[in-house]
N, C-alpha and C positions, 0 to 999 in steps of 0.2 A: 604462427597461426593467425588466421583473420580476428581481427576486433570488431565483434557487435555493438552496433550500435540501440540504444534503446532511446527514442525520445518520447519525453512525458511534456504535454502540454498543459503549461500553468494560467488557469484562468480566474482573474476576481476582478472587484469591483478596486476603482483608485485608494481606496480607503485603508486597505488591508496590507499595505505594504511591509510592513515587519514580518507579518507573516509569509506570505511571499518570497520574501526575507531566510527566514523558516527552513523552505520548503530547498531552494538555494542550496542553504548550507547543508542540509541533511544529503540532496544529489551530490555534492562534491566528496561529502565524507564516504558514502559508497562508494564513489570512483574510485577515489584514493584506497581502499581497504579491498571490496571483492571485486570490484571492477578490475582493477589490478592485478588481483590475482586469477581470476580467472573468464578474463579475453574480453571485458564488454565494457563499453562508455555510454551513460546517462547524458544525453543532451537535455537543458531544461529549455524549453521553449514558451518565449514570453513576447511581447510585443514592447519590454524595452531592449530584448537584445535581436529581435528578430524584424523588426519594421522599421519604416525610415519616413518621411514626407511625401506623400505623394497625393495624386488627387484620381478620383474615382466618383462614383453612383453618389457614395455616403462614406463617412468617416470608418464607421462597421466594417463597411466592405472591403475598405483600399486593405485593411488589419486582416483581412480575412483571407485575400489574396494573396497576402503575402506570408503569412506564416505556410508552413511547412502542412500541406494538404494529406500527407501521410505521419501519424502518430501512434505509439503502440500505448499511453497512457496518458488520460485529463483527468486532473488536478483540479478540481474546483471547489474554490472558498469563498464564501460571503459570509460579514458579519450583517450589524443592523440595516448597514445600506443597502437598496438592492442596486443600485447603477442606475446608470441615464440611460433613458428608449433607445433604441435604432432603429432606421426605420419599418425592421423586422418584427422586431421582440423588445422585450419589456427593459432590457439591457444588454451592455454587450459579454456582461459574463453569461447571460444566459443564451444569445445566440451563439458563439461559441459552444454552448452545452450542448445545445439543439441538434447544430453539426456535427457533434462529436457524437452525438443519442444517435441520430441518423444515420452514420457511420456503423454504427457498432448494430445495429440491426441488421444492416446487410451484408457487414462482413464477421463479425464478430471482433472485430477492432475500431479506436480504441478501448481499454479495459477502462472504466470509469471510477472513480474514485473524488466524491464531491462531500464536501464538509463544511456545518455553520460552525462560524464563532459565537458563542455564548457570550462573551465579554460585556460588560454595562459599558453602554457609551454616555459620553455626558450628554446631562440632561440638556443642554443648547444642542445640543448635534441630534438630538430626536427629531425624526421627520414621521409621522404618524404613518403616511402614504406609501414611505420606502417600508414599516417593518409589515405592513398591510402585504404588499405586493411580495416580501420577503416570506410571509406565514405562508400565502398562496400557494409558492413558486416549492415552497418544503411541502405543501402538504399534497404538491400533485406527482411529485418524485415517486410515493410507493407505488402508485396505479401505473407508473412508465415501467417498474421491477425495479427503481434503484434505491438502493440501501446507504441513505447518507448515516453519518459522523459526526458531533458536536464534543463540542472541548472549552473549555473555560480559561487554560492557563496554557503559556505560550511554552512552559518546560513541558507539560500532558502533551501537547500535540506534538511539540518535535520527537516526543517517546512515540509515540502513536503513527504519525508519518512515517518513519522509519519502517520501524515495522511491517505496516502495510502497504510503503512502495517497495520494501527490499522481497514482499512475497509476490507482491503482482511483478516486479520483473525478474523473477522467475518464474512464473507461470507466461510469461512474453516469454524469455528463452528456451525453456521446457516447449515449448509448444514449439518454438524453429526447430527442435533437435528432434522432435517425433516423442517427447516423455523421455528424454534419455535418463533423466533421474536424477541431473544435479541441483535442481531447485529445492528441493526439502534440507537439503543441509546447508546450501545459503540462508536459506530465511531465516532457520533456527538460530544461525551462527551469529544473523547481524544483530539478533537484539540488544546483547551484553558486551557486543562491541561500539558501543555508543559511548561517547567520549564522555568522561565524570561517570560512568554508571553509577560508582557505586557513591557517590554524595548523592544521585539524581534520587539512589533507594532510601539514602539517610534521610531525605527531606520529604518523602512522597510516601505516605504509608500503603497505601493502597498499591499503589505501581509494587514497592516491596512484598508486597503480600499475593501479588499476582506473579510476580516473581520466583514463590516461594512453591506457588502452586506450580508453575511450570519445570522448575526441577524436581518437586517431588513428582510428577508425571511424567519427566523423562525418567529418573529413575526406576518408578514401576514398570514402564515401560522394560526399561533393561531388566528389572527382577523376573519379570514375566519371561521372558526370553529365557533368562537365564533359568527358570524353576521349571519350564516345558522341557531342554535339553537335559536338565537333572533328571528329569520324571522320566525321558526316552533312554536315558543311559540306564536309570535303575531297572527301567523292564526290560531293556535287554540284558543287563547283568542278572537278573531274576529267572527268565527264559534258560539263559545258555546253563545256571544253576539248576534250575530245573532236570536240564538234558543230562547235565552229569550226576547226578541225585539217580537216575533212572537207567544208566548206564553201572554203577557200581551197584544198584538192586539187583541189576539181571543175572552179573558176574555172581555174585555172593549165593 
């Protein structure tokens, strides 16, 4: 069978590199697990593995050219910094955004997926202007329709990445196949296949308890199922009693 490709474009500011980091390992662990099994490979696309030297308009641009002008998912993370201008926009993870907001209005691609770091940066590393232009650049995202993400700790987010790129690429692949219907049981599947889960639940109460609620909802889930099929079997076995109830009156 052919192998899907899915590529999700990674964009932030130089700052953020661990997390970046993050987002890396989380794509490979997908590969490796349902990518594998079933026919598709995550490309992460970034501008250190995807650009080289070259000269152009502006530095923005030569970056922009050269990444991959078709994407099915951006990834974008900014902590306190917001990035250096281009001669577009205010930075280059946010013209990058721009392009990809652009995009996604006229096609309905890429899916967007952007999230702040919450992290205390040290107090030497405060730039007033960067978290200025950072509150801005957050507080104009609801009026575009996008629904960002904030996270504090670097174990929350790789739980939380996961998560929510292993459901947006399947809602990428569900949508190639016309809804065939294998995305809901990917997505459900990847959460607890996350490598350590269960120290991630020993150390994280909250994540545990969110945990705890999703199995007991899948469970009701199936009890419902299962207590409608009971409920249809006892009124037909009621019915058909019935009929024979009314059959040995008529004889007698």
């Amino acid at each position: 069978s052919t192998l899907q490709v899915v590529r999700v474009l990674l964009s932030s500011p130089g700052n953020l590199s661990d997390d970046r980091e993050v987002v890396r390992k989380v794509i490979e662990e997908i590969n490796l697990d349902h990518g594998r099994r079933n026919g598709f490979f995550v490309e992460c696309v970034g501008w250190e593995t995807h650009t080289r030297p070259a000269v152009g308009e502006y530095p923005q641009g030569v970056i922009n050219d050269q990444l991959p002008h078709e994407v099915d998912i951006f990834v974008g993370l900014m902590g306190a910094h917001f990035g250096t201008p281009t001669r577009e926009w205010g930075s280059g993870t946010e013209e990058e955004f721009r392009i990809a907001y652009e995009a996604y209005k006229k096609t309905g691609s890429p899916r967007i997926c952007f999230y702040f770091s919450e992290a205390s940066p040290l107090l030497r590393s405060i730039n007033p202007d960067q978290l200025q232009r950072r509150k801005d650049f957050m507080k104009e995202l609801p009026s575009l329709g996008v629904l960002y993400w904030t996270y504090e700790e670097t174990m929350r987010f790789q739980f939380e990445i996961r998560r929510h790129l292993s459901e947006t690429i399947c809602e990428v692949l569900g949508g190639r196949s016309q809804g065939s219907g294998t995305a809901t049981s990917l997505a459900s599947e990847s959460i607890r296949n996350l490598p350590h889960y269960d120290n991630l639940l020993l150390e994280h109460p909250l994540i545990a308890a969110e945990d705890l609620i999703l199995e007991a909802s899948d469970w009701l889930g199936k009890h419902t199922v299962s207590q409608k099929a009971l409920t249809t079997e006892c009124g037909r076995f009621a019915r058909n009693l019935n009929k024979t109830a009314k059959k040995i009156n008529s004889r007698s």
